[in-house]
VOGU-3710 file (C-alpha; in Angstrom, 3 decimals, decimal comma):
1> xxxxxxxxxx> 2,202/0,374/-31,040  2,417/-1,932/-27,955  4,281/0,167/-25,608  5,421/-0,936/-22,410  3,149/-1,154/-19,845  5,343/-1,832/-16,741  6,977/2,065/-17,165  6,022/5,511/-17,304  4,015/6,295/-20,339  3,124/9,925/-19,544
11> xxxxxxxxxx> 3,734/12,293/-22,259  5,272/9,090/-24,666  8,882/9,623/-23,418  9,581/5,918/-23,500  8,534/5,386/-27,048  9,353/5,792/-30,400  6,907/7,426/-32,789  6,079/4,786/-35,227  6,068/5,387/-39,151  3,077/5,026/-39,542
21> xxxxxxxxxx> 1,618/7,232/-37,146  1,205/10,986/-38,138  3,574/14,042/-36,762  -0,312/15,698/-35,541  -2,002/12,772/-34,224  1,362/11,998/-32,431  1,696/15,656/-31,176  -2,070/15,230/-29,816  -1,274/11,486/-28,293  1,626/12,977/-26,395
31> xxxxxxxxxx> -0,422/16,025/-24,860  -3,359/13,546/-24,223  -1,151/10,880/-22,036  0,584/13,576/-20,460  -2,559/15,126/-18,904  -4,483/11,872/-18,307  -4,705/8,531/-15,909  -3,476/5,765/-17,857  -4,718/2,144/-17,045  -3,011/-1,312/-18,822
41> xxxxxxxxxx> -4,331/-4,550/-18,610  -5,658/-7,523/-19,959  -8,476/-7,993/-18,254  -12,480/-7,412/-19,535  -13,217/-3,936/-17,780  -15,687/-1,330/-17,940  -15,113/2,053/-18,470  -16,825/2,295/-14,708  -14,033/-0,256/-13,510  -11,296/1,309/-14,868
51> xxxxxxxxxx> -12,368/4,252/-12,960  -12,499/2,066/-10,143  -8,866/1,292/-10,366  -7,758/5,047/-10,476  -10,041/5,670/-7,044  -8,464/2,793/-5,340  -4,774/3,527/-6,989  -3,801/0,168/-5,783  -1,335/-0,522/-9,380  -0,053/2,753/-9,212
61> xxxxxxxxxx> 3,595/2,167/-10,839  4,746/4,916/-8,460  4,136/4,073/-5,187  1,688/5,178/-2,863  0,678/8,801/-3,913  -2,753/8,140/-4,980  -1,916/10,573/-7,598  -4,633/8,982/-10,058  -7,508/9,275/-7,051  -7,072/12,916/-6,520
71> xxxxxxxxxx> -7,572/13,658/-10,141  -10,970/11,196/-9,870  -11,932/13,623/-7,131  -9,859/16,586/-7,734  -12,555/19,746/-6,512  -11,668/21,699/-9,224  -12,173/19,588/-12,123  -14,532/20,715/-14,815  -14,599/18,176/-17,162  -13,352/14,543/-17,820
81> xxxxxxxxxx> -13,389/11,586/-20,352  -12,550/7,888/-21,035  -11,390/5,964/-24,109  -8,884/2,591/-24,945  -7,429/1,579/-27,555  -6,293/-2,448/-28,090  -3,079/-3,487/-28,431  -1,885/-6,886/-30,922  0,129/-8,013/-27,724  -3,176/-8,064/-25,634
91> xxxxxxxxxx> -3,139/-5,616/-23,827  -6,148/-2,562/-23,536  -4,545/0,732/-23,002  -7,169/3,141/-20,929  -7,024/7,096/-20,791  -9,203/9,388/-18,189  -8,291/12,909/-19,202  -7,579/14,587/-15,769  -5,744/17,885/-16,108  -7,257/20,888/-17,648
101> xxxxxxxxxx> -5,158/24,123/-17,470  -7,869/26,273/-16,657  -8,788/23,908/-13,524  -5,849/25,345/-11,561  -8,335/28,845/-11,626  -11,341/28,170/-10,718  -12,921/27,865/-7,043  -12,760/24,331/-5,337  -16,066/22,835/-4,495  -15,196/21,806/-1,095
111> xxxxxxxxxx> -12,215/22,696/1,179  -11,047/18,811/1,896  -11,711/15,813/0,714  -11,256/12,463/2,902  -10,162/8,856/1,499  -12,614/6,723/2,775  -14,920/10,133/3,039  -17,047/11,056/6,106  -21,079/9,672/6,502  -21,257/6,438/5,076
121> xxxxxxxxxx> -18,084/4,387/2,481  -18,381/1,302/0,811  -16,205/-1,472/2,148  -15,538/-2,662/-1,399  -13,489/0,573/-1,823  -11,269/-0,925/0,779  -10,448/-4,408/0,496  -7,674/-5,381/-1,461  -3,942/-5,507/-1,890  -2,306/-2,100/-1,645
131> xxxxxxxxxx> -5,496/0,498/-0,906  -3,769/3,463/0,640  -5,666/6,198/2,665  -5,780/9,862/1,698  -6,602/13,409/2,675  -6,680/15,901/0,192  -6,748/19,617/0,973  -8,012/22,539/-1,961  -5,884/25,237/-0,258  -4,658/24,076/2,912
141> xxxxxxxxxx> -0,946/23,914/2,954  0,592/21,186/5,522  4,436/20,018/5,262  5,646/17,481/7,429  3,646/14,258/7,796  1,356/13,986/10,483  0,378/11,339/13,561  -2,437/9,832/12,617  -4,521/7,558/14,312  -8,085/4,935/12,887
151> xxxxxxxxxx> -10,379/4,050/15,594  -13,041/1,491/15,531  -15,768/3,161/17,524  -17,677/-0,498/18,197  -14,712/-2,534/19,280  -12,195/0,403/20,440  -9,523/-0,799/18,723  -7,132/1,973/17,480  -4,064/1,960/15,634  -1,697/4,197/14,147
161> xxxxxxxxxx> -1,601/5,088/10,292  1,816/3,394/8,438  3,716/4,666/5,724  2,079/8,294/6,176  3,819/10,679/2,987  3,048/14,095/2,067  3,273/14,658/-1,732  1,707/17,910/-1,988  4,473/19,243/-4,152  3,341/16,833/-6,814
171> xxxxxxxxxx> -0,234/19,337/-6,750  -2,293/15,830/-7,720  -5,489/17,113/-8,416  -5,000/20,644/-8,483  -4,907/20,555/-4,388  -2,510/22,091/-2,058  -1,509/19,532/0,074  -1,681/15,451/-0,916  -1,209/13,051/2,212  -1,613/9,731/2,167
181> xxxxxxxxxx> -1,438/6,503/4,797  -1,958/3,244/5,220  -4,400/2,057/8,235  -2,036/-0,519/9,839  -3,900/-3,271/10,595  -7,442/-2,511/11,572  -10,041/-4,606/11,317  -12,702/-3,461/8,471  -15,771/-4,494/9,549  -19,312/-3,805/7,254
191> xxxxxxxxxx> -21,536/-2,207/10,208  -18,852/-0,958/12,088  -18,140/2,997/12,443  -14,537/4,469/12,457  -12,181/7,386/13,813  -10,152/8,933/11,387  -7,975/11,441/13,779  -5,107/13,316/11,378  -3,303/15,369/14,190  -3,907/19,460/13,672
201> xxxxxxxxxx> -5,624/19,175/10,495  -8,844/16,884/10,446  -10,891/14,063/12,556  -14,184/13,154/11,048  -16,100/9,454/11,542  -17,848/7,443/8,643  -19,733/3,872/8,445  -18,819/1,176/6,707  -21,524/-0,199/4,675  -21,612/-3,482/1,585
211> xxxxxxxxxx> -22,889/-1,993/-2,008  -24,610/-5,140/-2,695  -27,181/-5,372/0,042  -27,276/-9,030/0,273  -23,781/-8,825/1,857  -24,935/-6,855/4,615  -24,268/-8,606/7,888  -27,193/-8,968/10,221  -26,766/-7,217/13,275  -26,337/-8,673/16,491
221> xxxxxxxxxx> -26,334/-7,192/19,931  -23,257/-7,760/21,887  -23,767/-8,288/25,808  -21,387/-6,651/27,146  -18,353/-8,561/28,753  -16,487/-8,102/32,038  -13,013/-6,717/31,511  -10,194/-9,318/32,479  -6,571/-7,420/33,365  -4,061/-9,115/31,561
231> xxxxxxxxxx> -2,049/-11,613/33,162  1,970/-10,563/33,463  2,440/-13,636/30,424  -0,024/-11,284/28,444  1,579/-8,240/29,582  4,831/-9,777/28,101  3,720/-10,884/24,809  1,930/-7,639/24,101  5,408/-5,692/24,992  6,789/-8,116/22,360
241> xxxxxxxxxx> 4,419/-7,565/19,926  4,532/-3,742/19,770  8,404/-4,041/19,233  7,698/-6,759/16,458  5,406/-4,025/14,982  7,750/-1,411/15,439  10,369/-3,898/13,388  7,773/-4,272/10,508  6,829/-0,843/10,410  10,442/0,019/10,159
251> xxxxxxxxxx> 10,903/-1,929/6,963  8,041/-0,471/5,190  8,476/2,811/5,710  11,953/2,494/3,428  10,061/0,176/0,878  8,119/1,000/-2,097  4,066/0,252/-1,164  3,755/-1,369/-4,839  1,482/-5,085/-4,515  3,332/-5,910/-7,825
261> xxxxxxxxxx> 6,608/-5,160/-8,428  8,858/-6,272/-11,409  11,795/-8,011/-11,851  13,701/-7,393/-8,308  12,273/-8,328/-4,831  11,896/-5,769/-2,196  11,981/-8,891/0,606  15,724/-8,078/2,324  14,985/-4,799/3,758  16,437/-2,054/0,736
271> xxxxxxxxxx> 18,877/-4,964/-0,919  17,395/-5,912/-4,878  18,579/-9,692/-4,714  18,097/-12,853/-6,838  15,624/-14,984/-4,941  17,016/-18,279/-6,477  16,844/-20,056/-9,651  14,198/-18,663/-12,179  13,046/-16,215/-9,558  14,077/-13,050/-11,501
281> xxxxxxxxxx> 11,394/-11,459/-13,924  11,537/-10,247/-16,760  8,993/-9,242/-19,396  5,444/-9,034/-18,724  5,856/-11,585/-15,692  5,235/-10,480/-12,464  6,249/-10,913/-8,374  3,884/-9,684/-5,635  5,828/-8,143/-3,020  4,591/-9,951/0,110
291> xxxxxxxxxx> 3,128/-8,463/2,979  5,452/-8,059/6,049  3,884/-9,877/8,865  5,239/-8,957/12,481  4,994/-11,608/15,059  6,661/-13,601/18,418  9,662/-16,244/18,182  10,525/-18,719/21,238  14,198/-20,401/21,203  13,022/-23,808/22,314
301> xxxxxxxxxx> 14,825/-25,826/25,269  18,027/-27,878/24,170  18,838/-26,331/21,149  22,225/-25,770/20,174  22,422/-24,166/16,434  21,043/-20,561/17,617  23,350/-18,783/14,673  22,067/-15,246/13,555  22,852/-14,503/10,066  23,354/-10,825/9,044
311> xxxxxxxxxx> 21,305/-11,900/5,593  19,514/-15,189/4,429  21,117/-15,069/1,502  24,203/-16,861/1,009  26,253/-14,365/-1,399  25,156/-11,887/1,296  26,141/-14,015/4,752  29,475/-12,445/6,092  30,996/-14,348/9,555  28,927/-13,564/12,459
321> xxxxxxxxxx> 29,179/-14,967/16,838  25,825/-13,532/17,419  23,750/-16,052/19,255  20,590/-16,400/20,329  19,918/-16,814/23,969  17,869/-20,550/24,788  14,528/-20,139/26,568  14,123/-16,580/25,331  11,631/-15,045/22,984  11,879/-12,815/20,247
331> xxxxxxxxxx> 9,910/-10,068/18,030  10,306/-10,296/14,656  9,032/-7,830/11,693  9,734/-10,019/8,751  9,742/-13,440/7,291  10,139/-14,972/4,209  10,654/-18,205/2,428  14,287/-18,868/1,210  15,195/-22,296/0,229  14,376/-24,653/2,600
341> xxxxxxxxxx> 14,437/-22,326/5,776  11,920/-19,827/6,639  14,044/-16,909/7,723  12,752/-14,206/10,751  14,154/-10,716/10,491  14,508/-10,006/14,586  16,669/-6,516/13,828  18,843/-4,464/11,181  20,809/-7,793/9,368  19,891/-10,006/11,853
351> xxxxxxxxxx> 18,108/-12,848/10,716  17,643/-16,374/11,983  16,451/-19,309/10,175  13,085/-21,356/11,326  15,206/-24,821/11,821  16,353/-22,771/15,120  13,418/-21,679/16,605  9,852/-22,088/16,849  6,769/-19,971/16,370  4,379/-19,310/18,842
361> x> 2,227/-16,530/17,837
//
């Protein structure tokens, strides 16, 4: 029947029952999509990579929840299947079966389970658009949203988990608490053990490894290299940098974590605006929503247009004297492409255009 496959399809609330479909098979269609994973696309998939694409949850139409994944791995599952059926307009509608009403009784197989899990995790199962973190506990109940911290244990670099929710009362999988993060912007490295610290509740390690062994990187031994204190220009640019961070990290945390996202653009903060001619979408066309990239702005010498702009859009732009000030830099969580300007988001509706600055780092 072709239904939609940009909205909610659970349960069949967003379609009609066709004529020519009977009042039983339809009864049994709407109790199998409400208790399954659903997959669309047009691509040539396995069963195994549809599968794939619940563990990762990277197209969830929801958001970040990872809803599908703790069904995959749900520790009280008992049983499971996988079937599709082919639509005229091309697409191949998938359904896992996931919830089974006796599930919720029996006895979990393990008390937590870890997205990327302890020992060793394929780096595959990482890299892409939109691949959020998880911890998943059987009985466990945590509210709130904890600190959490990833550290690489061969280069030291740590960094804090972004876009941390709790969506335990959703009870994805059967468990009793659902969190879920995103591991800011550590460096995933085949070879390379990691720190996952979730504050109060968990800290385990595991090693990245490549499921095709030919990728494997061939180790190297490091000499170790005399530590340098940073000169007071470094010291400067790093202060910079954490508050550009702190600008991006702002702006995500009020966005939705989709990598596609239909129809409006989540670019100006929480505003849905038209991006310019034939930039809205409709149909089955698509806009990824760009990753926010944090960075370092210098007003260069002699300039005299240093206008900031509460929006870069002009049906937005309302009168504004805020200036710049010349041989200063600036952090910035934001940019995007608008016209014929490359815009900088340096603070709530503050923007300033790229013909007035230049980028350093």
């Amino acid at each position: 029947m072709n239904a939609n496959p940009f909205v909610d399809q659970h349960g069949l609330e967003n379609v009609t029952k066709p004529d020519f479909v009977s009042q039983e098979d339809w009864q049994t269609a709407q109790q199998v999509s409400a208790a399954s994973n659903l997959n669309f696309n047009v691509y040539d998939e396995s069963a195994g990579e549809v599968v794939k694409d619940f563990v990762t949850d990277s197209y969830n139409l929801t958001g970040a929840d990872t809803g599908h994944r703790a069904w995959i791995l749900s520790t009280r599952a008992s049983q499971t299947g996988i079937g599709a059926a082919y639509g005229t307009n091309g697409y191949r509608y998938s359904v896992q079966t996931a919830v089974f009403g006796n599930d919720i009784f029996r006895q979990p197989t393990k008390s937590s389970v870890p997205y990327p899990s302890s020992g060793v995790f394929p780096i595959e199962l990482l890299q892409g658009e939109n691949i959020a973190w998880s911890l998943y506990l059987s009985d466990q109940a945590v509210t709130g949203t904890p600190a959490i911290t990833i550290k690489d244990l061969d280069t030291g670099q740590t960094v804090n988990a972004t876009n941390v929710g709790n969506y335990s009362s959703s009870h994805y999988g059967n468990f009793q608490t659902v969190i879920t993060y995103y591991p800011g912007n550590i460096n995933l490295v085949s070879g390379h053990a990691y720190q996952v610290n979730i504050q109060g509740i968990l800290q385990y390690t595991f090693k990245l490894y490549n499921q095709v062994a030919a990728n494997q990187p061939v180790y190297q031994e490091e000499k170790p290299k005399p530590v340098v204190p940073p000169t007071p220009t470094e010291v400067a640019v790093n202060k910079l940098m954490e508050e550009a961070e702190a600008l991006r990290d702002s702006l995500n945390s009020g966005r939705k974590i989709n990598s596609i996202i239909f129809g409006r653009s989540y670019q100006d903060g929480q505003k849905f605006v038209n991006l310019g001619e034939k930039q809205w979408f409709q149909d089955y066309y698509y806009y990824r929503n760009p990753e926010i990239q944090a960075g370092i702005l210098a007003v260069p010498r002699g300039r005299v247009n240093l206008r900031i702009y509460n929006s870069p859009y002009p049906s937005h732009q309302k009168t504004t004297y805020a200036r710049l000030l010349p041989q200063n830099s600036y952090a910035y969580g934001q940019k995007i492409q608008y016209g014929d300007f490359t815009w900088y988001y340096i603070g709530p509706e503050q923007w300033v255009r790229e013909r007035t600055i230049k980028k350093i780092s």
